[in-house]
N, C-alpha and C positions, 0 to 999 in steps of 0.2 A: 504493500500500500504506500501513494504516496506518504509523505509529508511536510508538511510545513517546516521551515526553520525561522524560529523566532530569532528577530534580532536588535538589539539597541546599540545604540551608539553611532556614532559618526565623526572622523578617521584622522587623517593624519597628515603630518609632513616632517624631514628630512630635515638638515642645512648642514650638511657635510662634504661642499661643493663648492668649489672657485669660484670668490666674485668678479664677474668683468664688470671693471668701472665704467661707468655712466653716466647720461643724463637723459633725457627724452622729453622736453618741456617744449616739444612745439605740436602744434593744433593735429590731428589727427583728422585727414582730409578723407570723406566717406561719400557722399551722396555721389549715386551716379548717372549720369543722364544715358548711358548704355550700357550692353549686357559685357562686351569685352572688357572693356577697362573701370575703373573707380574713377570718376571726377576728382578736381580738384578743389571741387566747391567744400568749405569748412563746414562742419559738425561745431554745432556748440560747446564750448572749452568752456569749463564753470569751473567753480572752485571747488571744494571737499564738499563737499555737499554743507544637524553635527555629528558630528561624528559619532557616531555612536559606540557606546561601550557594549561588547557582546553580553550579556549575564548567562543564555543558554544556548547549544544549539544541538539541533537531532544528529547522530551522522551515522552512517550506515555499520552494522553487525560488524566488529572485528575492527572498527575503524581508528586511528586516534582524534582525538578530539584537539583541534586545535587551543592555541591559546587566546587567538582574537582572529573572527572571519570580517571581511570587510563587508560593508553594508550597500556596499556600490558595486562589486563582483561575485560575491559570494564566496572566497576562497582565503584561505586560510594567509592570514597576516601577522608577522612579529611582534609581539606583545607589546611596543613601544610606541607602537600607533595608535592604541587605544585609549579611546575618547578622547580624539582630536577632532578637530572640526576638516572641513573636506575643501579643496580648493577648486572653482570655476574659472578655467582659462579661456579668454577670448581670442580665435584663431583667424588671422587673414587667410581669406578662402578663394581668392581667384588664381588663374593661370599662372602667372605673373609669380605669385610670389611659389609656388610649388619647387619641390616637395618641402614640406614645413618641417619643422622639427618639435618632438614631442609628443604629436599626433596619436602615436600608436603606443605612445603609455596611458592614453588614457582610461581610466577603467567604464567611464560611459562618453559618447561623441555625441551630442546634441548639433542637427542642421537644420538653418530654421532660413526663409526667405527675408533677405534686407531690401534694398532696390536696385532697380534695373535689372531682375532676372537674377543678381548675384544669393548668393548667401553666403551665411557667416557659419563658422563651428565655435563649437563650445566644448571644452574639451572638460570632466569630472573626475577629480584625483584624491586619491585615499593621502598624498604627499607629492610635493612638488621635488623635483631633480633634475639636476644638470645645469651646464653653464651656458647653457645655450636653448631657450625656451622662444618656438614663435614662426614668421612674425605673427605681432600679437597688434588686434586693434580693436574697433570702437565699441562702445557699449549699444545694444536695443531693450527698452524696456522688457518687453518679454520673456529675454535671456536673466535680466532680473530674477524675472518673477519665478525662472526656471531655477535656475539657482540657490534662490529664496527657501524651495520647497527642501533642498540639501543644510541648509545651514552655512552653504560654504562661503568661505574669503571668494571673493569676486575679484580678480582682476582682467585689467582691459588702459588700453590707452587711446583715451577720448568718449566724447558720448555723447549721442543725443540730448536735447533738456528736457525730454520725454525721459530719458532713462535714467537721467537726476534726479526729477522729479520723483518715478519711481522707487531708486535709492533710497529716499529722505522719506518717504513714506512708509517703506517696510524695514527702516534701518538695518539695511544690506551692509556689512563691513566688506570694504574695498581697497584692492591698491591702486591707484589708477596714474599713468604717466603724465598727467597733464596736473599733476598736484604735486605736493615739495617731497612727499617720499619719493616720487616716481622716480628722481637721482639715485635711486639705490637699488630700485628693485630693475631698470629698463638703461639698455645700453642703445646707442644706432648701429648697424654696419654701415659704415658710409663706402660701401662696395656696391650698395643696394640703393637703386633712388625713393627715396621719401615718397607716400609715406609708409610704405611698405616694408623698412628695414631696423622696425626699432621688437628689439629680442629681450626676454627678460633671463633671469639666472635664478634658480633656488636660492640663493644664498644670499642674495639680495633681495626677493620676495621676502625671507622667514627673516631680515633685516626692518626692512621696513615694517614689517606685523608686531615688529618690538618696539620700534621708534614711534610708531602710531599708540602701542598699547590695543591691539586688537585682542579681544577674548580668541582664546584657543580652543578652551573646550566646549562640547556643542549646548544647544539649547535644550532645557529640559524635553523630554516626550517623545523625542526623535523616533520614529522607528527606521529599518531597512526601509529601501525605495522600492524594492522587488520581493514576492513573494518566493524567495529562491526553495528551491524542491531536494529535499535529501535523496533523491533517487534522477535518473536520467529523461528529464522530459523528451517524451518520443512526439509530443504536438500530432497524436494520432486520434484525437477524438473526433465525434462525429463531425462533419462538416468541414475538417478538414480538407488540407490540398498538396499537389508537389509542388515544390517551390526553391527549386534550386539554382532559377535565375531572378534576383529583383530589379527592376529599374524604377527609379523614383523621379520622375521629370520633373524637378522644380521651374524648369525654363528650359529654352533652347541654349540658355549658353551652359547650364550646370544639371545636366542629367547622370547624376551618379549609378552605377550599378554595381548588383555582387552577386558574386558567383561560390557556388556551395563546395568546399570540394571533402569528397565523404571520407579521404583519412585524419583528415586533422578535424572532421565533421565543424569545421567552420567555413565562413562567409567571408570574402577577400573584396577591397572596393577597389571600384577602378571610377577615375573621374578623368576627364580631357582628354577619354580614348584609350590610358592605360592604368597600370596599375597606381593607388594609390600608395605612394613609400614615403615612408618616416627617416629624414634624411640622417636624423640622430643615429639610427639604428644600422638602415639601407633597406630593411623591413617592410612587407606591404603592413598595408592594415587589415587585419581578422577579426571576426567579431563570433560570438558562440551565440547571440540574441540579437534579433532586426526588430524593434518596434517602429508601427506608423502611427503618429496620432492627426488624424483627421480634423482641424478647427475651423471654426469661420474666422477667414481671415479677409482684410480689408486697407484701399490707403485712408492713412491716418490724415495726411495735408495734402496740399497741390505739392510739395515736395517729394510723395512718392514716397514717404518713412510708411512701413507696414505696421498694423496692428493687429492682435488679433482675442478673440476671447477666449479665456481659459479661466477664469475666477468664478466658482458656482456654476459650472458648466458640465456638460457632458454629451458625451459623442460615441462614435466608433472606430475603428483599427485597425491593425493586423499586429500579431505577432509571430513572428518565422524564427523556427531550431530548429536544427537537424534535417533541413532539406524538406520539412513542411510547414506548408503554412495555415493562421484559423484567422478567422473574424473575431474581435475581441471589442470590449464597450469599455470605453474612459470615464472616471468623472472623475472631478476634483470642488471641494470644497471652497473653504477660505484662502487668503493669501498663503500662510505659513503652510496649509498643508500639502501632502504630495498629492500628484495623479495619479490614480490607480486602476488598475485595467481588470476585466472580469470577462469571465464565457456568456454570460447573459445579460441581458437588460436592462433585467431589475437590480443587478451590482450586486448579489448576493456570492457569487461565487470566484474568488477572486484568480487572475490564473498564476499559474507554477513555472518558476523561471529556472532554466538552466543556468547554473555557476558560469561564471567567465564575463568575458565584453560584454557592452551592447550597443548600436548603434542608434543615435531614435533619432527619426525624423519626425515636424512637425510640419505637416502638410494641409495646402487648399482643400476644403470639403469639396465644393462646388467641381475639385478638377479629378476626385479622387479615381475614378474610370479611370484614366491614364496611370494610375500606377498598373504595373505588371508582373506578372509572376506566372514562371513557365519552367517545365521540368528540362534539364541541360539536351 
């Protein structure tokens, strides 16, 4: 029989990493008037405006029991991470800046539409590593709000005053390069033209979390964000599908796809034609979980900034392991809490995630027929 793995807490970070000195105190240029490139038009530059503790978990006849599983992968973490709060990295996501760095540590990729067809990733870390994180850029409110429901340090260089606003309202802790810590946490390559080349470091992140005084440990209540499964979800139930090819058209300029391959029974992405690599690494990116979450989304101004609902809301999905896929129902409540997905309607029954990655996309209702999924 299945079951559940209870889990509290929310996670961690590192600072046992070289810092490259820096500074990154110029505007972070976002809006774009087309799908190949980012405009030069500014983003509003403003001023400054968890992690869970495991207590139990089920694990399979004969197994050992870890000392802390992370609440963002499901898998077993060095006891050192426990009850730290989780970090939200904002990732430049066009042509231009590829292959990014970092990427493929992350233990959940959030891709969500910004403008002009582009979109931005979001990358969820049990701890931040390495002297080379990015590039990293602007904030959208929604990524907020997605963040929000983690507990996690937010950072990002630049941002909407949609998603300041947002900040100041949900007292999101952030590091952001356009503020005085941002000399510590963000370097430029000036090999890279602006504004595409400002990279952050671990060790300058968990610098500035000290020099700000940011809470480390998470907020009381936290649970896991997935109902992760002490046994192998086979996503064999009824109404299932095969699903060992996804594509997700956000646009014609950014139609990511992945592809199943059944020894390492993960999902590999490929975007701009090929594989997606984690230049840190030289690594594609893998994922063991695809979630889609379906919202209404809409433009916020004649500028083209997207919004979308997700506060008291609820909708429908997919969720794809192991080379199938089901139809699954989202809701989410208040601000602070998570989105949670279920086999039925009514949200009673919530579904069972397999340990590992996940990748979630947050997609058009209205376009959702164009996503696809087809056996290799």
């Amino acid at each position: 029989m299945k079951k559940k793995i209870l889990v509290t807490g929310l996670l961690a970070v590192t600072s046992v990493f070289m810092l490259l000195s820096a500074c990154g105190k110029k505007a972070d240029n976002v809006t774009t008037s087309s799908a190949k490139t980012e405009s030069s038009k500014a983003v509003v530059d403003n001023k400054p405006a968890s992690s869970l503790n495991i207590s139990s978990t089920v694990t399979p006849a004969g197994a050992i029991k870890p000392e802390y599983t992370s609440p963002l992968s499901g898998k077993a973490l060095d006891k050192k991470y426990k009850n730290k709060r989780p970090f939200a990295f904002m990732f430049n996501n066009i042509e231009f800046a590829y292959p990014q760095t970092g990427t493929g540590r992350a233990d959940i990729l959030y891709e969500i539409l910004a403008e002009g067809g582009i979109t931005r990733l979001m990358g969820v870390f049990d701890y931040m590593k390495g002297d080379r994180i990015g590039s990293v850029r602007s904030a959208r409110h929604y990524y907020v709000d997605f963040a929000n429901e983690f507990d996690a340090i937010f950072i990002h260089f630049g941002q909407t005053h949609y998603a300041i606003d947002e900040i100041k309202k949900l007292g999101v802790d952030t590091v952001s390069g356009l503020s005085w810590e941002g000399a510590k946490a963000f370097y430029r390559d000036n090999t890279i033209r602006a504004p595409h080349n400002a990279f952050a470091s671990a060790k300058g992140i968990m610098q500035a979390v000290k020099d700000k005084k940011i809470r480390t440990k998470p907020r009381k209540g936290l649970t896991s964000h997935f109902n992760f499964s002490d046994e192998e979800v086979k996503n064999d139930e009824k109404g299932s599908f095969k699903s060992e090819y996804v594509k997700v058209p956000f646009s014609a300029y950014m139609t990511p796809y992945f592809t199943y391959g059944k020894k390492d029974k993960s999902y590999t992405r490929f975007a701009f034609g090929t594989k997606h690599i984690d230049k840190g690494t030289g690594k594609a990116l893998k994922f063991k979980n695809i979630f889609i979450q379906f919202v209404n989304e809409y433009n916020k101004d004649h500028n083209g900034y997207q919004t979308m609902d997700l506060i008291n809301q609820s909708g429908s999905g997919y969720y794809i392991t192991n080379g199938r896929g089901i139809k699954v129902y989202w809701k989410k409540k208040g601000d602070a809490d998570k989105t949670k997905f279920f086999y039925d309607k009514e949200h009673k029954n919530e579904v069972l995630v397999n340990t590992g990655k996940t990748y979630y996309a947050v997609f058009p209702a209205n376009r959702k027929d164009m996503v696809k999924f087809k056996k290799k």
